[in-house]
Structures are given as structure tokens and as C-alpha cells.
C-alpha positions as CSV (number, residue, x, y, z in Angstrom):
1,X,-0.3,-20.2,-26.7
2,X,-4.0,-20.4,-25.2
3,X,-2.4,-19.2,-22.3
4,X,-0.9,-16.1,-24.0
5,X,-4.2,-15.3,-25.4
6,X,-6.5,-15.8,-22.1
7,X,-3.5,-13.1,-20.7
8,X,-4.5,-10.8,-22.7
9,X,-8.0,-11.3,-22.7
10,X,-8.1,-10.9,-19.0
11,X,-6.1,-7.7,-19.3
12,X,-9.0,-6.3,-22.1
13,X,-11.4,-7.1,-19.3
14,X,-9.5,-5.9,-16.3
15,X,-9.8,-2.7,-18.9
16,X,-13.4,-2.9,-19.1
17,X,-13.6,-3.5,-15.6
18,X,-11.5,0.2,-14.9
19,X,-13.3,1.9,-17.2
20,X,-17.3,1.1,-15.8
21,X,-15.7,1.7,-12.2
22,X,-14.5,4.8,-13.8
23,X,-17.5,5.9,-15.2
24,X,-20.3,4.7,-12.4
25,X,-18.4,5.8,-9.6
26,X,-16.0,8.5,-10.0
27,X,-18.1,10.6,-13.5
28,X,-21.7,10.5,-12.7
29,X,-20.9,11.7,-9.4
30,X,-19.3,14.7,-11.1
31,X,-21.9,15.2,-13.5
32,X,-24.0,15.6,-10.7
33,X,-22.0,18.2,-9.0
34,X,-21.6,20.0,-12.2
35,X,-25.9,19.4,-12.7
36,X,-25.9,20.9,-9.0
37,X,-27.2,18.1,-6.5
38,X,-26.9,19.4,-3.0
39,X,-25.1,16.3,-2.0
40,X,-23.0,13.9,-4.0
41,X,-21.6,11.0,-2.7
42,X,-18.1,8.7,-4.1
43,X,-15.9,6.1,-3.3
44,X,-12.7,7.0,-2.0
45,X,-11.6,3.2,-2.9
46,X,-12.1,3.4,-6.6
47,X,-9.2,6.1,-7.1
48,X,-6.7,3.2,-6.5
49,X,-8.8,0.4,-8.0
50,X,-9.3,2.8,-11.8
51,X,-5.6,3.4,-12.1
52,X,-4.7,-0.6,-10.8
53,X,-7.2,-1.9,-13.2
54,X,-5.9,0.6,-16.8
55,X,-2.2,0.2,-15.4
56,X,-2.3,-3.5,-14.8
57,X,-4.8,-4.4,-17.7
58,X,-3.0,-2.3,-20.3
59,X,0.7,-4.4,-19.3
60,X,-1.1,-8.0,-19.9
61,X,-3.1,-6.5,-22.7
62,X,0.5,-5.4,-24.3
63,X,2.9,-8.1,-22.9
64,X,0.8,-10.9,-21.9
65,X,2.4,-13.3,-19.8
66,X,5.7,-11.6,-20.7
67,X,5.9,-9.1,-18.5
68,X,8.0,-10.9,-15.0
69,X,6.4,-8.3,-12.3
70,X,6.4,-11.3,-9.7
71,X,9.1,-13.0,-8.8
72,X,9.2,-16.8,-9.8
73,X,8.1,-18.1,-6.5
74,X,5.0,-15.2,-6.5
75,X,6.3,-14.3,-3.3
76,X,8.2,-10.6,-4.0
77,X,7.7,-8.2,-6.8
78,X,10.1,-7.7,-9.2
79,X,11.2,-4.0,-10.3
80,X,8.7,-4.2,-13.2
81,X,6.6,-4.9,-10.6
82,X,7.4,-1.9,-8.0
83,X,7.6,0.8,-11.0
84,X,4.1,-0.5,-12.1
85,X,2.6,0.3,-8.7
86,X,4.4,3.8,-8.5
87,X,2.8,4.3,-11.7
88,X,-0.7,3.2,-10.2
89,X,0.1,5.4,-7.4
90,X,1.0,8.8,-9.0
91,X,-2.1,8.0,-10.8
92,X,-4.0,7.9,-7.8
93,X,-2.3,11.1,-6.4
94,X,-3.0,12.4,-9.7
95,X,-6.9,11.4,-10.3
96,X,-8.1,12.7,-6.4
97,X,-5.9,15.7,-7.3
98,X,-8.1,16.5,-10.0
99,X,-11.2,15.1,-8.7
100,X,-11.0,17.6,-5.7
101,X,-10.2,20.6,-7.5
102,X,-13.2,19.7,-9.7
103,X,-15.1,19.5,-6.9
104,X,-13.6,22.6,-5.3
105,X,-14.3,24.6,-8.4
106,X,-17.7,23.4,-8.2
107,X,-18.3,24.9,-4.6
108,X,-18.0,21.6,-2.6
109,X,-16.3,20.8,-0.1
């Protein structure tokens, strides 16, 4: 039970965690494109870490320890496992997708 709960405590912060990476590094530097700063700098790594961190944290929020994306022996993923990182990595796809034509729109290159 305490296990279950520490789970899903760790998936609210691994949440968190996505959301201030989120906001520090990926909206501020848009705001300041949009506010027209001549240069605007971002990190390339937090498009995968954003999407890991609400993709993985939202399963062990919802399931807990529940959800078998490992196999038993933590050596191989499990197909829970694999469709969770496509999901992360559409996302990815997805977010610099949007992220560049922002940024595009905005005169940047």
C-alpha cells in the first residue's frame, strides 16, 4: 500500500517536474520571441524530456505500480512499455513541430 501511494506521488512530481521544464525552457523563450528579443535561445533536449515526464508521470499517477511497461527482470520493455514511448515520441515530433512554426511565424529562423 505505501508503495502504491509513493507510485503515484512520484508520478504527481514527475508532473511537476514536466510542467516547470515546460514553462522555464520551452514558454519564456517564446514569449520572448513573441516580445521581440533579437536572439532567443532553447533547449533542444527538453522537447523529449516534457513529453517523457506528462507521459510517464500521468501512467504512475493513474495506474501506479500497475502499469507492467518493464518486463519482470527490468531488462526489456514490455508493449505497454514501447506504445508509451511512441506516445512520448509523436509528442516530441509534435511539440518542435509547433515550436518551429511558432517560431517561423514569428520571423526566426
Amino acid at each position: 500500500m505505501a508503495r502504491e501511494i509513493l507510485v503515484r506521488l512520484g508520478g504527481l512530481a514527475i508532473v511537476l517536474i514536466g510542467f516547470v521544464c515546460l514553462y522555464f525552457f520551452l514558454l519564456v523563450p517564446l514569449q520572448e520571441a513573441q516580445a521581440g528579443v533579437p536572439e532567443v535561445h532553447y533547449e533542444l533536449k527538453v522537447f523529449a524530456l516534457v513529453p517523457l515526464c506528462f507521459v510517464f508521470g500521468a501512467i504512475f499517477l493513474v495506474f501506479g505500480d500497475g502499469f507492467d511497461y518493464r518486463t519482470p527482470d527490468h531488462q526489456n520493455l514490455t508493449a505497454k512499455g514501447w506504445i508509451a514511448f511512441a506516445v512520448v515520441a509523436v509528442l516530441t515530433g509534435l511539440g518542435w513541430w509547433w515550436f518551429d512554426s511558432q517560431f517561423a511565424a514569428l520571423g526566426y529562423v
